[in-house]
PDB file with one MODEL, atoms N, CA, C and O in Angstrom:
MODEL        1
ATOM      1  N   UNK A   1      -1.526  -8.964 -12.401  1.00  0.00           N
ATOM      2  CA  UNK A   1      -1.277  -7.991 -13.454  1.00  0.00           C
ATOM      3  C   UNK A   1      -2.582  -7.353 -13.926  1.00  0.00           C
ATOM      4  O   UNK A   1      -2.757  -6.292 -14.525  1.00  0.00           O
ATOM      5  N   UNK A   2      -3.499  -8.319 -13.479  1.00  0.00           N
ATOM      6  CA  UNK A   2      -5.107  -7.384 -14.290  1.00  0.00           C
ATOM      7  C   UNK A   2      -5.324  -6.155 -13.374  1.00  0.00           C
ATOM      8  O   UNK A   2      -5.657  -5.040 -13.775  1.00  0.00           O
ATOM      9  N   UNK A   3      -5.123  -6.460 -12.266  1.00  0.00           N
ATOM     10  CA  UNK A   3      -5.563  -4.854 -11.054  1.00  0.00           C
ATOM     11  C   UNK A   3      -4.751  -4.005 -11.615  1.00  0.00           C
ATOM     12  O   UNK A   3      -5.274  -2.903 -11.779  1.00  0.00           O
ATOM     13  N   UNK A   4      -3.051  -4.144 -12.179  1.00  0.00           N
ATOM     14  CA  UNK A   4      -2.562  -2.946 -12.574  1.00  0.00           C
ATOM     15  C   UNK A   4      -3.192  -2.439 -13.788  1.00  0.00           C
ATOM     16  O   UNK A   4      -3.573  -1.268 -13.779  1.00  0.00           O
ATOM     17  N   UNK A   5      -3.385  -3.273 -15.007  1.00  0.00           N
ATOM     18  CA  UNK A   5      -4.017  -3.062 -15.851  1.00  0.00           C
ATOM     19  C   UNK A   5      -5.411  -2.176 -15.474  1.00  0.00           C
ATOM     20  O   UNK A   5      -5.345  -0.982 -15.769  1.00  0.00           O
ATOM     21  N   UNK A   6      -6.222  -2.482 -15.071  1.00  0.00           N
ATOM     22  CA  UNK A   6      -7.056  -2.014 -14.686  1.00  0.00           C
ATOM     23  C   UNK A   6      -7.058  -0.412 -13.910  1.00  0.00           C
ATOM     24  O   UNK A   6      -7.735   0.564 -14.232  1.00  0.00           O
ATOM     25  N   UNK A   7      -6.153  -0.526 -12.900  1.00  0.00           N
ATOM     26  CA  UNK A   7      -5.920   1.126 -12.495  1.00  0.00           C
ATOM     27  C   UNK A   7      -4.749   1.529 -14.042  1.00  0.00           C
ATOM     28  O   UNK A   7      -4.266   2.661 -14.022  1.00  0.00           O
ATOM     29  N   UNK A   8      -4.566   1.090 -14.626  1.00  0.00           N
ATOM     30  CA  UNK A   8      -3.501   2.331 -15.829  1.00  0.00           C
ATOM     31  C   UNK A   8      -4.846   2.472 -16.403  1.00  0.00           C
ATOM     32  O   UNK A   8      -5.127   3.665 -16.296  1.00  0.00           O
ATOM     33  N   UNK A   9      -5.852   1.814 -16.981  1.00  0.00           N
ATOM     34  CA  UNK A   9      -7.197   1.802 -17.894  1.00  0.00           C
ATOM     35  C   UNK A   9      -8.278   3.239 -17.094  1.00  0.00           C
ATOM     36  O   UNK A   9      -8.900   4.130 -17.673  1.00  0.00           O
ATOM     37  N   UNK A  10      -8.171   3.021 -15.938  1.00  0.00           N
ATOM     38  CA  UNK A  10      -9.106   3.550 -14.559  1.00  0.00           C
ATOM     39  C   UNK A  10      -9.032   4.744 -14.498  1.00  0.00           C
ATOM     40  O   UNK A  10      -9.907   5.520 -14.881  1.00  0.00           O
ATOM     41  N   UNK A  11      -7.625   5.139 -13.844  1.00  0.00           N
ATOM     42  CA  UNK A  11      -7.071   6.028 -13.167  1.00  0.00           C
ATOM     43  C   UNK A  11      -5.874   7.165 -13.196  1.00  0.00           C
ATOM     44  O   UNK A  11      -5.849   8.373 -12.961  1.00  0.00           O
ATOM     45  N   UNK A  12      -4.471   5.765 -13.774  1.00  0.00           N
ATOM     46  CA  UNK A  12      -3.441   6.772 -14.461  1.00  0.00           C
ATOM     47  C   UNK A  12      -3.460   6.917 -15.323  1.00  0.00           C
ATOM     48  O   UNK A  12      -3.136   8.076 -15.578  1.00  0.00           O
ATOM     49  N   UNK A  13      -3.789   6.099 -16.514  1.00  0.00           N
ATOM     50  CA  UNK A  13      -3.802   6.623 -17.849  1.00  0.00           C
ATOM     51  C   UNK A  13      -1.790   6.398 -18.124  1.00  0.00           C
ATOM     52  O   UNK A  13      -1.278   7.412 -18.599  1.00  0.00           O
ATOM     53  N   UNK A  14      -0.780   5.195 -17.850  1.00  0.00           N
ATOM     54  CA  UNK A  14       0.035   5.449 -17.664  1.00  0.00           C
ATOM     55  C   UNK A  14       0.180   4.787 -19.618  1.00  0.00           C
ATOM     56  O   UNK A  14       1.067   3.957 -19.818  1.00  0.00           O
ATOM     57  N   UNK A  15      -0.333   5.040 -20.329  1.00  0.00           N
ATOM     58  CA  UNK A  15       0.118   4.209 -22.094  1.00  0.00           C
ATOM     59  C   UNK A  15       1.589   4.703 -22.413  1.00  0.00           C
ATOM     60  O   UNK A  15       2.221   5.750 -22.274  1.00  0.00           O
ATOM     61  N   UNK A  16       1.809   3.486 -22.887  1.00  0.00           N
ATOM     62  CA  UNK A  16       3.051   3.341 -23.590  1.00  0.00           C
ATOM     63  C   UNK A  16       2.532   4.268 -24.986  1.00  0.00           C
ATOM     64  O   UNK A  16       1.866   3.729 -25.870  1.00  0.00           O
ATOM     65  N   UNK A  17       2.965   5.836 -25.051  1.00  0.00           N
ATOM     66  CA  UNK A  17       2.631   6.191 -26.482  1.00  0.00           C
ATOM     67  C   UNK A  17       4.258   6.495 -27.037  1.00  0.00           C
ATOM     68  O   UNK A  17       5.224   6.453 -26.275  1.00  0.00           O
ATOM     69  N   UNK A  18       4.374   6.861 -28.770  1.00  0.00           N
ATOM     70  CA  UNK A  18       5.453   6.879 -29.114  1.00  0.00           C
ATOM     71  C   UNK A  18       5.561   7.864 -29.044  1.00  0.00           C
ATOM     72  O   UNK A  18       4.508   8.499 -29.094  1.00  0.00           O
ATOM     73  N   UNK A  19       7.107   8.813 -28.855  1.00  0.00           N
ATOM     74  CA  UNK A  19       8.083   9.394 -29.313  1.00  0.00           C
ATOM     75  C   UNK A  19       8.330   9.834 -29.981  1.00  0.00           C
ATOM     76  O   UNK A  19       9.147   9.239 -30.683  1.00  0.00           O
ATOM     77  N   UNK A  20       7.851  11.486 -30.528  1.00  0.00           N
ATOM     78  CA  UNK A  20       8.585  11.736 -31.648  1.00  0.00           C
ATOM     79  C   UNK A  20      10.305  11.955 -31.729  1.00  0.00           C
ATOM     80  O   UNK A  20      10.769  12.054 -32.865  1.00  0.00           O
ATOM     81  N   UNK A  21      10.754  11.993 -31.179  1.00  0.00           N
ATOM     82  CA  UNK A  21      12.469  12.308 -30.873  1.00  0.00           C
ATOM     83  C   UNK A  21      13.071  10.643 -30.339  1.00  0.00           C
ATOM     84  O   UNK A  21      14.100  10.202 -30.850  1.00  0.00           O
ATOM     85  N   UNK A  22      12.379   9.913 -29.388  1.00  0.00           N
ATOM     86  CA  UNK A  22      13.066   8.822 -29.287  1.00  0.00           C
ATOM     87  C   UNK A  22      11.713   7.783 -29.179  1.00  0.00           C
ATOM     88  O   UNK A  22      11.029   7.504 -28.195  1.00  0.00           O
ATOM     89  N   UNK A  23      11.617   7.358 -30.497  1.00  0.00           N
ATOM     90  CA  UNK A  23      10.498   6.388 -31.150  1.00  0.00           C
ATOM     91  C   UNK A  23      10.861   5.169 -30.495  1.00  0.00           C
ATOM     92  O   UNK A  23      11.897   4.801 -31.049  1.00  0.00           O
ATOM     93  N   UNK A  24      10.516   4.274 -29.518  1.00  0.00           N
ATOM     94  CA  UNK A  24      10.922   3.249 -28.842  1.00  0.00           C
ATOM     95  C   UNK A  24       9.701   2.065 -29.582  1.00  0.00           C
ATOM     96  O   UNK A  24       9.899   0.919 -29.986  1.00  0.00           O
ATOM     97  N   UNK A  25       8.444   2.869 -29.552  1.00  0.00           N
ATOM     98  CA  UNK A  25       7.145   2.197 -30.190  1.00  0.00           C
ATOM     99  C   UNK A  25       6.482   2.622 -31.619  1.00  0.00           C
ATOM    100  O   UNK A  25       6.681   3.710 -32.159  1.00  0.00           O
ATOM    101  N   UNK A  26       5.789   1.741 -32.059  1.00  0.00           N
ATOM    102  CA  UNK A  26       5.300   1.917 -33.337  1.00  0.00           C
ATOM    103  C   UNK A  26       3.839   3.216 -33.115  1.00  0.00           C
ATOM    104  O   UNK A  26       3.019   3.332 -32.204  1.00  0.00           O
ATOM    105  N   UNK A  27       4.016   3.911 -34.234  1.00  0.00           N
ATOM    106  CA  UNK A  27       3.290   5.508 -34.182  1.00  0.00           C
ATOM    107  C   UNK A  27       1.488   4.801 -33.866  1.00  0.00           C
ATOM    108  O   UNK A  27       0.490   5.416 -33.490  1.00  0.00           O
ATOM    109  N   UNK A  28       1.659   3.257 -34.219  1.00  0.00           N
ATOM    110  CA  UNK A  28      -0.504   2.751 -34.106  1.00  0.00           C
ATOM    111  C   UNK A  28      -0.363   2.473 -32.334  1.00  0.00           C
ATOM    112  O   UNK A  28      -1.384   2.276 -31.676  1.00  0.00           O
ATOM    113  N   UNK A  29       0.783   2.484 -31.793  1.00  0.00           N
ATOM    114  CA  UNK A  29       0.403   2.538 -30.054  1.00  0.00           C
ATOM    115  C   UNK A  29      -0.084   3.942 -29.272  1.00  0.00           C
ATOM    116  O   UNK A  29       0.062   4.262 -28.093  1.00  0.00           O
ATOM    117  N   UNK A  30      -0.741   4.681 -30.423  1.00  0.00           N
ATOM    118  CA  UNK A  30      -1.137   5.678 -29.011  1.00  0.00           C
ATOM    119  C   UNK A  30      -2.441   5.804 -28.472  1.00  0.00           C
ATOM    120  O   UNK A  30      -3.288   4.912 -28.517  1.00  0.00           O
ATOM    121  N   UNK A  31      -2.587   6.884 -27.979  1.00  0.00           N
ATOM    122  CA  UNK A  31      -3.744   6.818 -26.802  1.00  0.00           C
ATOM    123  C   UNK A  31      -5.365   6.267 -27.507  1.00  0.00           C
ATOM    124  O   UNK A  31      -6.299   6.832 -26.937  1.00  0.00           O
ATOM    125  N   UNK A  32      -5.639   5.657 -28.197  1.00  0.00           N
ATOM    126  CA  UNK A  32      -6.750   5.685 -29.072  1.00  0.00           C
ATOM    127  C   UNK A  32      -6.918   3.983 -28.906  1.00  0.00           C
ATOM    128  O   UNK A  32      -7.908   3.336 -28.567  1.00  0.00           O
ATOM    129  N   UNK A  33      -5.284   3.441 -29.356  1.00  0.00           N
ATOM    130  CA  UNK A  33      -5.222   2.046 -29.363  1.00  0.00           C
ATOM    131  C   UNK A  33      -5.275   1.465 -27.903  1.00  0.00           C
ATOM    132  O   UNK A  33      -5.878   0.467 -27.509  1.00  0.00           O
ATOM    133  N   UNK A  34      -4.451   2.389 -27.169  1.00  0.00           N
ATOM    134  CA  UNK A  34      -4.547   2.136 -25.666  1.00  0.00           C
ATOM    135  C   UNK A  34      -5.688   1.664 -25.043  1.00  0.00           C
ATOM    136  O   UNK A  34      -5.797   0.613 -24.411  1.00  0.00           O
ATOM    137  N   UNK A  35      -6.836   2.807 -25.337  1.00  0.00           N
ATOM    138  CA  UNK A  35      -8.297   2.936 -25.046  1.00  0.00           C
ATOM    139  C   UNK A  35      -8.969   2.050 -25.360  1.00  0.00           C
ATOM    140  O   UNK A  35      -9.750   1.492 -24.590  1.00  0.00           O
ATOM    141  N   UNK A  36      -8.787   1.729 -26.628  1.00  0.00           N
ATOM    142  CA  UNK A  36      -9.672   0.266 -27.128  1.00  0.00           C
ATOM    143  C   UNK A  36      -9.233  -1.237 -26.506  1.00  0.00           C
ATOM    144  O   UNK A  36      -9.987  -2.158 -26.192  1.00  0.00           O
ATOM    145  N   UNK A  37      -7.923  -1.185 -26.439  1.00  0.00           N
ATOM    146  CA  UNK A  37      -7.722  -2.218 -25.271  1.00  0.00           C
ATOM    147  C   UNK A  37      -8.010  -2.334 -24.085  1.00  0.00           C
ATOM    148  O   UNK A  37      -8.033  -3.475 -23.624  1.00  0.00           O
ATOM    149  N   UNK A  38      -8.254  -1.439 -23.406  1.00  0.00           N
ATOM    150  CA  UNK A  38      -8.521  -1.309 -22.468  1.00  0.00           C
ATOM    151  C   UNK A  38     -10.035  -1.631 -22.132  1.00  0.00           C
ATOM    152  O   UNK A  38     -10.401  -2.234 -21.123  1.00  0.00           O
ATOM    153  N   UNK A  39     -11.105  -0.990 -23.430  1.00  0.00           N
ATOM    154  CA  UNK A  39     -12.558  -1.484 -23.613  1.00  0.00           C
ATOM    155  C   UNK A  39     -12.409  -3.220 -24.106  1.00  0.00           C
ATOM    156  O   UNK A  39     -13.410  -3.937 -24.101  1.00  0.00           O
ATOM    157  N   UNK A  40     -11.287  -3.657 -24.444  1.00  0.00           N
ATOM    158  CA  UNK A  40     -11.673  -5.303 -25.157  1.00  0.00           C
ATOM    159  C   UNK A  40     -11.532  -5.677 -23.918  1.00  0.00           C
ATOM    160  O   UNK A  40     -12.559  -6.068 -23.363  1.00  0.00           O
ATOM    161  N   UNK A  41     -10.361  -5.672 -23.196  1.00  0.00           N
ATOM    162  CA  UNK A  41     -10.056  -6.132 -21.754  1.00  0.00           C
ATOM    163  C   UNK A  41     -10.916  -5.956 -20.433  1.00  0.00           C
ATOM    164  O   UNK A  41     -10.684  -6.602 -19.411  1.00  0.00           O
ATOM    165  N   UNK A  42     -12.085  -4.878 -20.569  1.00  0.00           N
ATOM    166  CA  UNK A  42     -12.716  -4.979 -19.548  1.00  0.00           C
ATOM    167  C   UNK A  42     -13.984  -4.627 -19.971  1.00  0.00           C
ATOM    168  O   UNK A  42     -14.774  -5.567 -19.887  1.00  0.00           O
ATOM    169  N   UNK A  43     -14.492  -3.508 -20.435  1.00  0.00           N
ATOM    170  CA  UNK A  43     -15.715  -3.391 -20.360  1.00  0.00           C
ATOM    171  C   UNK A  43     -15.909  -2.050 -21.457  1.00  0.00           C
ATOM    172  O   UNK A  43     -15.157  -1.109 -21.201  1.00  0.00           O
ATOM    173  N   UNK A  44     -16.867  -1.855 -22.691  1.00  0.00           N
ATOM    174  CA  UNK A  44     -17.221  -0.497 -23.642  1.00  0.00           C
ATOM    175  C   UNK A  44     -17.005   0.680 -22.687  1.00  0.00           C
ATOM    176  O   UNK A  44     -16.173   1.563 -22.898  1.00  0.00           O
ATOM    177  N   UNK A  45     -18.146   0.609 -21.182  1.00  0.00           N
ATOM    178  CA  UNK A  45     -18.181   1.178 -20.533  1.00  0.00           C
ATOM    179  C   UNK A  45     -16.934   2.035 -19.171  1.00  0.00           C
ATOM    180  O   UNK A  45     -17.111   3.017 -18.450  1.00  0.00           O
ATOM    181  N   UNK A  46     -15.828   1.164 -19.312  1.00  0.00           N
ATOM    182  CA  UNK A  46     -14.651   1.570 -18.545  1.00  0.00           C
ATOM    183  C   UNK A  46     -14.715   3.329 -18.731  1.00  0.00           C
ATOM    184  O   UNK A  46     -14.771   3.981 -19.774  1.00  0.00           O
ATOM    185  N   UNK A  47     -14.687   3.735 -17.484  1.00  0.00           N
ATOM    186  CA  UNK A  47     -14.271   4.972 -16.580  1.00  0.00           C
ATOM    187  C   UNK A  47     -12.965   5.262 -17.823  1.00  0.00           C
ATOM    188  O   UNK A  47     -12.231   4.427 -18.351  1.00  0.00           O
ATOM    189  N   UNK A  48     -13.019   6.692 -18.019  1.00  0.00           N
ATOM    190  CA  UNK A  48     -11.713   7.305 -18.970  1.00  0.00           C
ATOM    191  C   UNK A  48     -10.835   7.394 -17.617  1.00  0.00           C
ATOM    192  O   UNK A  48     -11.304   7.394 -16.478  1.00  0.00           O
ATOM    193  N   UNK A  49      -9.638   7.461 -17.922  1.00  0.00           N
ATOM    194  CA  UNK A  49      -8.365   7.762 -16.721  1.00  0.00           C
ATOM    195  C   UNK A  49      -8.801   8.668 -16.154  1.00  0.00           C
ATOM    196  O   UNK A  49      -9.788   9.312 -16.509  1.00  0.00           O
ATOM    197  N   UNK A  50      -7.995   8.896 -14.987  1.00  0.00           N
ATOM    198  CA  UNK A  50      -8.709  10.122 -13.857  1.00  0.00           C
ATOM    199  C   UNK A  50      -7.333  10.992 -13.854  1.00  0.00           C
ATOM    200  O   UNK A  50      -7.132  11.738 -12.896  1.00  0.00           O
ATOM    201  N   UNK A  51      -6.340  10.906 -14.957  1.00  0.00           N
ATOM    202  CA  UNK A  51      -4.848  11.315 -14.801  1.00  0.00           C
ATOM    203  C   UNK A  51      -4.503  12.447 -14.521  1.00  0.00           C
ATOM    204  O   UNK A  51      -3.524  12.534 -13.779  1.00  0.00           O
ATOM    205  N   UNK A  52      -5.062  13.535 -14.924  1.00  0.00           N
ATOM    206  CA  UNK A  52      -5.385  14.971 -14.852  1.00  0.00           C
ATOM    207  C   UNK A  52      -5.466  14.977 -13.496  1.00  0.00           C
ATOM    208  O   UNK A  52      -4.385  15.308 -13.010  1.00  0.00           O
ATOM    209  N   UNK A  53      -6.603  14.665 -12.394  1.00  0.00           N
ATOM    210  CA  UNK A  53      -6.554  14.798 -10.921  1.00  0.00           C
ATOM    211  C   UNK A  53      -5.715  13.861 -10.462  1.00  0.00           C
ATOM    212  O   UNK A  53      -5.657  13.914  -9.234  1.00  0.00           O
ATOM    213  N   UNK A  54      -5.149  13.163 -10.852  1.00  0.00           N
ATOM    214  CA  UNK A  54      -3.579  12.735  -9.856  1.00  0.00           C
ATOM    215  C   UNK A  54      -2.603  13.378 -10.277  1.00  0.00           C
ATOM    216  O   UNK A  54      -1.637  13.397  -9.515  1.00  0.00           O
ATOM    217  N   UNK A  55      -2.472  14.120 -11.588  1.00  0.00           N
ATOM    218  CA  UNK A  55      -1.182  15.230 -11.491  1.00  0.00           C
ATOM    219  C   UNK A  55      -1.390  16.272 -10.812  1.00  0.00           C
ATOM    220  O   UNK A  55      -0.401  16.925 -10.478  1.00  0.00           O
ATOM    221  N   UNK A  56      -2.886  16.783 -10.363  1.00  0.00           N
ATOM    222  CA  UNK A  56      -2.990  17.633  -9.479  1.00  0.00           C
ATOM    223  C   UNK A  56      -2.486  17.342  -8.513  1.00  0.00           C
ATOM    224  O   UNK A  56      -1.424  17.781  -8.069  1.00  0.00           O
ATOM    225  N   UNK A  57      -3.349  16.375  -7.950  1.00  0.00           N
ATOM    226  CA  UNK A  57      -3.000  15.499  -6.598  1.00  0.00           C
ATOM    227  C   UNK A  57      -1.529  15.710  -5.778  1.00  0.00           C
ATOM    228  O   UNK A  57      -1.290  16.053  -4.620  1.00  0.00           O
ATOM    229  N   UNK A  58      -0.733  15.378  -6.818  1.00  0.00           N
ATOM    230  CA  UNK A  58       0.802  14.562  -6.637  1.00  0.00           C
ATOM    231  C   UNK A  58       1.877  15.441  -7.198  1.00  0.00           C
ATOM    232  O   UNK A  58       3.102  15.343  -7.281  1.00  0.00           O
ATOM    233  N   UNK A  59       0.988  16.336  -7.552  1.00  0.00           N
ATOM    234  CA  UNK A  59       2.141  17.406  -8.107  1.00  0.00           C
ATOM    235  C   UNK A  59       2.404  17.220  -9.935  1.00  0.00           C
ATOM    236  O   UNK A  59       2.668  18.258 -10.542  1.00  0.00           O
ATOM    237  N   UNK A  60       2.335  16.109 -10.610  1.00  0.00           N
ATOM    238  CA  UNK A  60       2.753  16.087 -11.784  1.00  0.00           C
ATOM    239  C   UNK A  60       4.270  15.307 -12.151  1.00  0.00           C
ATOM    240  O   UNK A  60       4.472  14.100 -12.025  1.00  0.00           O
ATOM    241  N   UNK A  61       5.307  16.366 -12.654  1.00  0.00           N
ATOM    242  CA  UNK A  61       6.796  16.222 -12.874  1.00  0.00           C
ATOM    243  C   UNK A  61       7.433  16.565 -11.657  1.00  0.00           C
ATOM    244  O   UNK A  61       8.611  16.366 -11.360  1.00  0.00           O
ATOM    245  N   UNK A  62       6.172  17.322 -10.694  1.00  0.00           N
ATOM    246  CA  UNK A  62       7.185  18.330  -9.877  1.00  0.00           C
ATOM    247  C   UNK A  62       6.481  17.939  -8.091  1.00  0.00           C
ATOM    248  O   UNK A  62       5.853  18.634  -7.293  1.00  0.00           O
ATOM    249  N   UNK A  63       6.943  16.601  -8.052  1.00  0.00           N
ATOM    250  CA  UNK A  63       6.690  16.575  -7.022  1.00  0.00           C
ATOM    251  C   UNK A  63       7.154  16.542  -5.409  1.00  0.00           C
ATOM    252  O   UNK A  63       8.291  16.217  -5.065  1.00  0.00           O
ATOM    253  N   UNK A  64       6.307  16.851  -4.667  1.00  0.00           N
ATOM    254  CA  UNK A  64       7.176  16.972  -3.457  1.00  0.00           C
ATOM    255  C   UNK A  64       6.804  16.607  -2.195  1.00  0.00           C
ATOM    256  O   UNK A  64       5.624  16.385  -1.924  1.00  0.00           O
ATOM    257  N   UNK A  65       7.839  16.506  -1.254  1.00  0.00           N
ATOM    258  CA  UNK A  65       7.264  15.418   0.153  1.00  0.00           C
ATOM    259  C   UNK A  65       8.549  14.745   0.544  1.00  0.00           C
ATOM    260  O   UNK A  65       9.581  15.135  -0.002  1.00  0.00           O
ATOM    261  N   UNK A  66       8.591  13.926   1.292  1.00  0.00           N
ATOM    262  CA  UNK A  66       9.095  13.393   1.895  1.00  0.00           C
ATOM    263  C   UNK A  66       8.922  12.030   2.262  1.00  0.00           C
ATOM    264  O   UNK A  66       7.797  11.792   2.701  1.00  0.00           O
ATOM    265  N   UNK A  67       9.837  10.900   2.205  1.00  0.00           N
ATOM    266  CA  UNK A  67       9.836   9.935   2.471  1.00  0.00           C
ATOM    267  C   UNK A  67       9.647   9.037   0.838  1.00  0.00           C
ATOM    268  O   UNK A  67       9.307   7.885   0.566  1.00  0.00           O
ATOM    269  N   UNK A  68       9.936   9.877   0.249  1.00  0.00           N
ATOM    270  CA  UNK A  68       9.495   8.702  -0.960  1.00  0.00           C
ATOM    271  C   UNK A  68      10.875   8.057  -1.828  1.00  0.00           C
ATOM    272  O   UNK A  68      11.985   8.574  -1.707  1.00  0.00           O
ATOM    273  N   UNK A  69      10.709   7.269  -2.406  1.00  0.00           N
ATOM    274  CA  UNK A  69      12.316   6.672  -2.691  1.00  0.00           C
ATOM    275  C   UNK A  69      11.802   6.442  -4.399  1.00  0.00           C
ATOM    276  O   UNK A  69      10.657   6.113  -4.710  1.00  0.00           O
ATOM    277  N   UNK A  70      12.491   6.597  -5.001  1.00  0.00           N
ATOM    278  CA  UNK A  70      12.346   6.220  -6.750  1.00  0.00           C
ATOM    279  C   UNK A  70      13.933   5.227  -6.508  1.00  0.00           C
ATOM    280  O   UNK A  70      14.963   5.555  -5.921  1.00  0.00           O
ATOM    281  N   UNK A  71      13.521   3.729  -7.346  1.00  0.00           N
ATOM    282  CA  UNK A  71      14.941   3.029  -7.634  1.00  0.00           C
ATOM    283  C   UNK A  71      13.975   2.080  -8.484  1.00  0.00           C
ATOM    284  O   UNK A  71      12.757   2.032  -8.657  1.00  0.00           O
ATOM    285  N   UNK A  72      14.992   1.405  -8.899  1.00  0.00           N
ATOM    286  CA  UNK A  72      14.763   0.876  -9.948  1.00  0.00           C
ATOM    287  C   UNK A  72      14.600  -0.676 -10.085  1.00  0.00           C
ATOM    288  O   UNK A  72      15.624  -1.336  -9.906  1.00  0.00           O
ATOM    289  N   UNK A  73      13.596  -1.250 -10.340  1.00  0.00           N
ATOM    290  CA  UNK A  73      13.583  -3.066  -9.792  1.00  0.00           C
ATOM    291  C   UNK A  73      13.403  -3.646 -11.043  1.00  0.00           C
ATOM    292  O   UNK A  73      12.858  -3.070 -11.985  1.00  0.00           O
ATOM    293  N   UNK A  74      14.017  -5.199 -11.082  1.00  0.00           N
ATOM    294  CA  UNK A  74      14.052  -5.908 -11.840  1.00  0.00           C
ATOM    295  C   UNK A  74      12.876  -5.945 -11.977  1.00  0.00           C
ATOM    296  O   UNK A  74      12.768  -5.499 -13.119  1.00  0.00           O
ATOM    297  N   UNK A  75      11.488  -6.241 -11.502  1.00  0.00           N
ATOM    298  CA  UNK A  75      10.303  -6.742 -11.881  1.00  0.00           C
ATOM    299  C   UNK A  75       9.516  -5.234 -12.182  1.00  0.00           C
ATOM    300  O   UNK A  75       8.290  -5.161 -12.104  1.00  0.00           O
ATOM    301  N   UNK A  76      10.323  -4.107 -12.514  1.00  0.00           N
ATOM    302  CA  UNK A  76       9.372  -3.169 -13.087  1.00  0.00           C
ATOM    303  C   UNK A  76       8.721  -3.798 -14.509  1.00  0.00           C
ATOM    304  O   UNK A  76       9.390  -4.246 -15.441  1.00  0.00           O
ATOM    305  N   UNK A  77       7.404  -3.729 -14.453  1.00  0.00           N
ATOM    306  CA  UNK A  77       6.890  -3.962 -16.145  1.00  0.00           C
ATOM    307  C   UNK A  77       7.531  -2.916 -17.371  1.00  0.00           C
ATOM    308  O   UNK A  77       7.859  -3.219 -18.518  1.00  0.00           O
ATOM    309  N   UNK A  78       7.582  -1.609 -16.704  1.00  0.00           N
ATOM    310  CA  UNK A  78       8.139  -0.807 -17.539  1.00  0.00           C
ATOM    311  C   UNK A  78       9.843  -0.799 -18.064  1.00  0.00           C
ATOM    312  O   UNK A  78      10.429  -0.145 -18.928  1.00  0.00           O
ATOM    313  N   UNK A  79      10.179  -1.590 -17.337  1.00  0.00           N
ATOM    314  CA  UNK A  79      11.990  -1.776 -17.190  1.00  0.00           C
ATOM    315  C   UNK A  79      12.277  -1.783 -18.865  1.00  0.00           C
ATOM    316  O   UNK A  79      13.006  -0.859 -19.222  1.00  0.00           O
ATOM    317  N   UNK A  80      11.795  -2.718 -19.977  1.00  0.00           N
ATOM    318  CA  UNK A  80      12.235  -2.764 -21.298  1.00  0.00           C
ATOM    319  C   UNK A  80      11.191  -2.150 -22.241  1.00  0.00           C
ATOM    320  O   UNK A  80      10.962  -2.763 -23.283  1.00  0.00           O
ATOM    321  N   UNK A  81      10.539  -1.021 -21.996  1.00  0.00           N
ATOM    322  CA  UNK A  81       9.540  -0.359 -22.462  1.00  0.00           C
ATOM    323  C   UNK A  81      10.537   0.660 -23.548  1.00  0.00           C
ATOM    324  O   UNK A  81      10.003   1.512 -24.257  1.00  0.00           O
TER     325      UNK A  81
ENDMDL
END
C-alpha cells in the first residue's frame, strides 16, 4: 500500500477531496491536508503530483484506445470512499 501511496503523493494526485453537492468527506480533507500527509508520510521535500501531464497523457475524462476494461473489484481501496 506505501508504493500506491506514494505514486497518488508523486504522480496522480488521486485525494479524496469533498463535494460540494455530494459531501461523502469532511470539508478539512482537501488538497492542502492531502499534501501534508503526504510530506509526514514521506519526505518535506516530496515531488508535487505530476496530474496535469497524465490528463494530458491519457486523455483526462475523455479517454480513448482500446483494450482497456473499467470493472469493479472487491479490493478497490476506493470501493467505500
Amino acid at each position: 500500500m506505501r508504493q500506491w501511496t506514494y505514486q497518488v503523493c508523486t504522480e496522480f494526485g488521486f485525494y479524496i477531496v469533498p463535494n460540494s453537492i455530494y459531501g461523502q468527506v469532511t470539508d478539512n480533507m482537501n488538497s492542502t491536508f492531502w499534501r501534508k500527509r503526504c510530506e509526514d508520510l514521506f519526505t518535506k521535500d516530496i515531488p508535487e503530483p505530476k496530474s496535469d501531464w497524465y490528463n494530458e497523457k491519457y486523455g483526462g475524462l475523455n479517454i480513448t484506445g482500446s483494450n482497456i476494461y473499467f470493472f469493479t473489484a472487491s479490493e478497490d481501496p476506493w470501493r467505500f470512499a
